[in-house]
C-alpha positions as CSV (number, residue, x, y, z in Angstrom):
1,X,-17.3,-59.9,0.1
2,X,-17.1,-63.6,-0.1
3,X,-19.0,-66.6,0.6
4,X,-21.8,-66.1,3.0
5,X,-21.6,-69.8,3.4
6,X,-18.8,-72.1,1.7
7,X,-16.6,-71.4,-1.5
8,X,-15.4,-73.9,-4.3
9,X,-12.0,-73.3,-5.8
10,X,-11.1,-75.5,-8.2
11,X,-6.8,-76.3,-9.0
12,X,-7.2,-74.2,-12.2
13,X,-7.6,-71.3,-10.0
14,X,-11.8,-70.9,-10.5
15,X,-13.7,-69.9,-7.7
16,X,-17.1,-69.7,-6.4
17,X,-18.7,-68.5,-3.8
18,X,-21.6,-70.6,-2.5
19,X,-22.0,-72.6,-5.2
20,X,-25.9,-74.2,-6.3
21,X,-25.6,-78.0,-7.4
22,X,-25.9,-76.7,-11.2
23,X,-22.7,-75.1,-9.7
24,X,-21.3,-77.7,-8.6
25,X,-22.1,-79.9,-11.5
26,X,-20.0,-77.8,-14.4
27,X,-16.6,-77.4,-12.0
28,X,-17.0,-81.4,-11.8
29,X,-17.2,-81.3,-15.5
30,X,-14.8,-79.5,-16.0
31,X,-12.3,-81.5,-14.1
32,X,-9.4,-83.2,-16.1
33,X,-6.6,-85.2,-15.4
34,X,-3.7,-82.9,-17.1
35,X,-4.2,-79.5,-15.2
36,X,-7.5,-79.1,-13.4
37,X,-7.9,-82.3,-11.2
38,X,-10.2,-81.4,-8.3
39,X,-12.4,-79.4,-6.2
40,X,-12.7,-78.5,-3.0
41,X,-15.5,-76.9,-1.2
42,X,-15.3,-75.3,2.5
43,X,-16.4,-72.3,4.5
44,X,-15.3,-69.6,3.8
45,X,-13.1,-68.8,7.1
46,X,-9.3,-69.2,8.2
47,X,-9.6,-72.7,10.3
48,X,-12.5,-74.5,8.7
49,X,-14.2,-77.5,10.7
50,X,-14.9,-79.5,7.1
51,X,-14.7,-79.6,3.7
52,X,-15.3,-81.8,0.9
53,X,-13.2,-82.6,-2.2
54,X,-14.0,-84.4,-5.7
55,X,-10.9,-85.6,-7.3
56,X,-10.6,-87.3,-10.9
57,X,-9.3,-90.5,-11.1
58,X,-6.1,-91.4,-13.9
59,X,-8.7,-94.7,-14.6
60,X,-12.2,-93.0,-14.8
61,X,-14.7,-91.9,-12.4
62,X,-14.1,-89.2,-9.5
63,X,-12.7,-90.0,-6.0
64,X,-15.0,-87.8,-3.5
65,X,-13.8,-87.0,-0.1
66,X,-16.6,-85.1,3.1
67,X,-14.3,-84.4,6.4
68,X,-15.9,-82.8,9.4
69,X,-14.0,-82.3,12.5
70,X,-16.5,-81.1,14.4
71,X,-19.2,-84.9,13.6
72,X,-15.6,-86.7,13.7
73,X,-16.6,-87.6,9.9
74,X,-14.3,-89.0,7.4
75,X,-15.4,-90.7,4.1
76,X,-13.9,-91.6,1.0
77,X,-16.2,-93.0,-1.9
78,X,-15.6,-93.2,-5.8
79,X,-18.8,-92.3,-8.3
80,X,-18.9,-91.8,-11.8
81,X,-22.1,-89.9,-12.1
82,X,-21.3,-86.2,-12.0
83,X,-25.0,-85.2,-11.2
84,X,-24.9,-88.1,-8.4
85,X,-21.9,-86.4,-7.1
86,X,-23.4,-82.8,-7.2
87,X,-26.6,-83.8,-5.6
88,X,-25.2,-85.6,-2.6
89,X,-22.5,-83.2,-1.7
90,X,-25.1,-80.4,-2.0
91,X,-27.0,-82.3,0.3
92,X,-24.2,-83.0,2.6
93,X,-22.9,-79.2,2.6
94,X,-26.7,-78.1,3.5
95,X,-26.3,-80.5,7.0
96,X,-22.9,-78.6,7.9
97,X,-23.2,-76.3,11.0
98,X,-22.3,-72.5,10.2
99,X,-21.8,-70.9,13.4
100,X,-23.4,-66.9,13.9
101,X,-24.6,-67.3,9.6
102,X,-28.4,-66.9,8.9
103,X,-30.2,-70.5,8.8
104,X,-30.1,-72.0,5.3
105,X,-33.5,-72.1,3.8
106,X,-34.5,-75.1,1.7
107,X,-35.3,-73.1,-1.1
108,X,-32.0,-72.0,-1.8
109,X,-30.7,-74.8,-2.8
């Protein structure tokens, strides 16, 4: 069926469909620098308006990336803290528009 909102595929070839921050948490995790060395989350649909990646860095720590076209939104930050990471991009996902998609209740995050 898909993502009713926004899928995660990771470069190892794992996917989920709207992922929770527990989610979110154990693809960062599991994030390496030999063969699985990001994430990237978007909605599920052909031209997507934004996205968000989490990247691991060769010296430590994770290089996270939020882009939306539509709130002419770039930003590039590095964290270390995997449930730092989790948290605020769930957050950040939650404030994304989703066009003709049921309103996103607070409680299902």
């Amino acid at each position: 069926m898909g993502a009713q909102y926004y899928g995660a595929d990771s470069e190892n070839g794992d996917r989920i469909d709207d992922p929770s921050e527990d989610v979110l948490f154990m693809m960062i995790s599991d994030l390496n620098t030999s063969d699985n060395t990001f994430v990237v989350v978007q909605p599920d649909e052909d031209d997507p308006v934004w996205f968000a990646s989490v990247a691991v860095l060769d010296e430590g720590g994770y290089e996270i990336v939020r882009r939306d076209t539509v709130r002419n939104e770039h930003k590039v930050t590095t964290a270390t803290s995997i449930n730092d990471i989790a948290r605020d991009l769930t957050i950040w996902m939650a404030a994304r528009n989703f066009p003709g998609r049921p309103t996103r209740q607070a409680s299902e995050f």
